[in-house]
matplotlib code that plots the C-alpha trace (Angstrom):
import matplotlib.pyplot as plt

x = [98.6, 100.1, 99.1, 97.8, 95.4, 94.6, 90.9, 88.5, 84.5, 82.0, 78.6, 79.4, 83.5, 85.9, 89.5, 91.7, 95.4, 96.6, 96.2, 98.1, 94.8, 94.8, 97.7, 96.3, 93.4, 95.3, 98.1, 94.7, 94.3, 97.6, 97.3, 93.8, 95.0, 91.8, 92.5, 95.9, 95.0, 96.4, 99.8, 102.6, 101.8, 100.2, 102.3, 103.6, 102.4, 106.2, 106.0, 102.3, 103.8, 106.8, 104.3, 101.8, 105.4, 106.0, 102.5, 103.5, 106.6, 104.8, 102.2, 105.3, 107.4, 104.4, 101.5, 99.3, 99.2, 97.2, 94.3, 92.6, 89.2, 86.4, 82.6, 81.2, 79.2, 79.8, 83.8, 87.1, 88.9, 88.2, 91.8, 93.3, 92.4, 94.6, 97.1, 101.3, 104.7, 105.2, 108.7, 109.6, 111.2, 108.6, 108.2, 105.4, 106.8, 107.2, 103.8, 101.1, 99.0, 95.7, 95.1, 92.9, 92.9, 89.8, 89.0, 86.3, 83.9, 83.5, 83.3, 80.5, 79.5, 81.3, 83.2, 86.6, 85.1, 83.6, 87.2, 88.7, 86.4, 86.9, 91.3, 91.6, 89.7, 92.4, 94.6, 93.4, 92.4, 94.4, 97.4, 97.6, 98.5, 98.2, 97.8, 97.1, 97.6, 96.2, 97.7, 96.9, 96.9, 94.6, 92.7, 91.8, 88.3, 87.5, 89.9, 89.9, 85.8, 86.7, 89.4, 87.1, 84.0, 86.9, 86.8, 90.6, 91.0, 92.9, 95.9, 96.8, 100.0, 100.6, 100.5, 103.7, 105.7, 106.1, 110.0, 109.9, 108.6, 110.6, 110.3, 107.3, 105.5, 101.5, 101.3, 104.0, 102.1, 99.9, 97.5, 97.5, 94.4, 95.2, 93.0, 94.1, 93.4, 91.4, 89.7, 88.5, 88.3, 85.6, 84.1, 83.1, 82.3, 79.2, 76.8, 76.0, 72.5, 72.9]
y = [100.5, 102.2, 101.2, 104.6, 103.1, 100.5, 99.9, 97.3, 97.9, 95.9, 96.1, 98.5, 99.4, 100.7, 99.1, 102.0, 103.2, 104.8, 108.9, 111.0, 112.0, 108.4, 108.8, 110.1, 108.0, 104.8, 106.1, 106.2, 102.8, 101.6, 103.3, 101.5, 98.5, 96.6, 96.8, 95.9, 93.3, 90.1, 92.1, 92.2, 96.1, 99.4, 101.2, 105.1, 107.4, 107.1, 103.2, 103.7, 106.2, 103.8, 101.0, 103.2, 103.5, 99.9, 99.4, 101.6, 100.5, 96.8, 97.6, 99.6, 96.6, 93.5, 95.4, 94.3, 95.0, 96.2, 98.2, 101.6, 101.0, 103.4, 103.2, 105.5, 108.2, 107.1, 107.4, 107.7, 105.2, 102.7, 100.9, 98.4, 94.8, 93.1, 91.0, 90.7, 89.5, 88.3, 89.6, 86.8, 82.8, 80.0, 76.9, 78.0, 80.6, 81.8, 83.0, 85.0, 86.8, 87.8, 90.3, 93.0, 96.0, 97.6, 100.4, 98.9, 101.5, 99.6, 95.8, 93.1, 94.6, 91.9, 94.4, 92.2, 89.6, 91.3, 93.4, 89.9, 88.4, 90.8, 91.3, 87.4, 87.5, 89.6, 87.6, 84.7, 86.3, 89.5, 89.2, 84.6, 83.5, 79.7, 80.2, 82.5, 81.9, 83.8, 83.8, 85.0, 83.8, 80.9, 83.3, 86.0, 84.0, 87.4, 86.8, 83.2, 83.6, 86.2, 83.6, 80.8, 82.5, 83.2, 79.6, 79.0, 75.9, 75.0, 72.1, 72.0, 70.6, 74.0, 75.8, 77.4, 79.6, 83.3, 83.7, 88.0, 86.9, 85.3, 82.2, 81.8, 85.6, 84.9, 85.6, 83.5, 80.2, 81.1, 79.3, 78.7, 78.8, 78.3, 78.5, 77.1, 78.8, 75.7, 75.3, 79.0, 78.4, 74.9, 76.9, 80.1, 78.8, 79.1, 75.9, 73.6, 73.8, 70.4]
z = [96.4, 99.4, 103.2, 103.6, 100.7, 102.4, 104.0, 104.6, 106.1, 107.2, 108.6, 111.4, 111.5, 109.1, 109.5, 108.0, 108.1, 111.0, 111.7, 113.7, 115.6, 116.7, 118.7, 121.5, 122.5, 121.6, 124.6, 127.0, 126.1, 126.7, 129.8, 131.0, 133.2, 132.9, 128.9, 129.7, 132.3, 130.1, 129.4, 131.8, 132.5, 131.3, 128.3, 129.1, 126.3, 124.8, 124.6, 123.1, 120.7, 120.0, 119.4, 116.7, 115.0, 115.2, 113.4, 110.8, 109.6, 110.1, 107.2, 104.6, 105.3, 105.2, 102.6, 106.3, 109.9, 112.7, 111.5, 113.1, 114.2, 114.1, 114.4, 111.5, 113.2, 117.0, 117.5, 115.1, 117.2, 119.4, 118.8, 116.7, 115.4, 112.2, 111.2, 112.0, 112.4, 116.1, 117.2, 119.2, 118.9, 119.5, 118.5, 115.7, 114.0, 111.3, 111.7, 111.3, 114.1, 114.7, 117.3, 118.5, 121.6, 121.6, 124.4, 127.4, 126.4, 123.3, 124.7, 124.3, 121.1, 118.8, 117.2, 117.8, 116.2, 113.4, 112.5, 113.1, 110.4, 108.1, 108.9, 108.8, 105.4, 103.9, 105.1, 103.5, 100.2, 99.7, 101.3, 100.4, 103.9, 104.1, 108.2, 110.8, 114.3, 117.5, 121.2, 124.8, 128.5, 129.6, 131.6, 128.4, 128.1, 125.9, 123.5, 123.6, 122.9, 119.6, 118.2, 118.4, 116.8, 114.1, 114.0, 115.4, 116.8, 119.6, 120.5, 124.1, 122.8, 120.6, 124.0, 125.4, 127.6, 126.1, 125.7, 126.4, 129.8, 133.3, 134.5, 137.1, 135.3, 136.0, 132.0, 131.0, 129.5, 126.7, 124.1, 120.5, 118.5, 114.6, 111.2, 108.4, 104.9, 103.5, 107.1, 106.4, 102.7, 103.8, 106.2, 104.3, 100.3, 99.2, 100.0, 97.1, 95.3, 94.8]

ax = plt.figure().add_subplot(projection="3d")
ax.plot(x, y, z, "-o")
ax.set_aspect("equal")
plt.show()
């Protein structure tokens, strides 16, 4: 199976390969500051290009990655939610992330969570991952909302200071939520008739 193969649907979305139609409107938002508010700055069209590329090569070299996002019958892309590789040193790597950039238009709906759900299940099952983690600033109550209705937990201890960014940076200190396969596993088998 190729990652242009590659899909997985729930109730609402369809997480699918990328498209060179998406290229456009995931540059707009890259380019919306209050979508970009929790990253150190908006990206130009070339680094949002550069990125889709990034996410490409991610899914050919991993068999998973950040997913398109569309809303059958309402909009062919509304961004990006899916698994990967963070490119950085911390203390908990190796690891596996969790994440998800969805345009404003499309906020409040639980989409997020529901791609999340559905990306961190084929993580799980599909792909055999043992962990997946998820990370953001302190002040991303959004995301930190979606990661815990994943059912991620979080360790203050885990917390730390993201390397790519300078000493004293607003964003630099982040939070770790993690979910363990056999917490998912517990948390989603089928309930006893007993």
């Amino acid at each position: 199976m190729t990652s242009s193969d590659l899909r997985l649907e729930t109730e609402r979305l369809v997480l699918r390969s990328w498209q060179n139609g998406d290229r456009q409107p995931f540059a707009r938002l890259n380019a919306d500051p209050v979508v970009m508010e929790h990253f150190p700055g908006v990206l130009s069209w070339a680094e949002s290009d550069s990125f889709a590329a990034r996410i490409d090569a991610h899914f050919k070299d991993h068999g998973y990655g950040l997913w398109a996002v569309e809303v059958p019958g309402e909009a062919n892309f509304i961004g990006f939610v899916g698994l990967s590789v963070p490119s950085f040193d911390a203390p908990f790597m190796p690891a596996v992330e969790v994440g998800w950039r969805i345009d404003k238009a499309y906020w409040g709906r639980g989409f997020a969570t529901e791609a999340g759900h559905a990306a961190v299940a084929d993580g799980f099952e599909r792909v055999g991952l043992a962990e997946i983690v998820s990370f953001t600033t302190p002040a991303n109550m959004r995301s930190i909302r979606v990661m815990e209705r994943l059912g991620m937990t979080r360790n203050s201890a885990d917390d730390f200071d993201h390397p790519r960014l300078p000493e004293h940076h607003r964003l630099r200190r982040h939070v770790l939520y993690r979910l363990s396969r056999a917490a998912w596993l517990k948390a989603h088998q089928p309930a006893s008739a007993g």
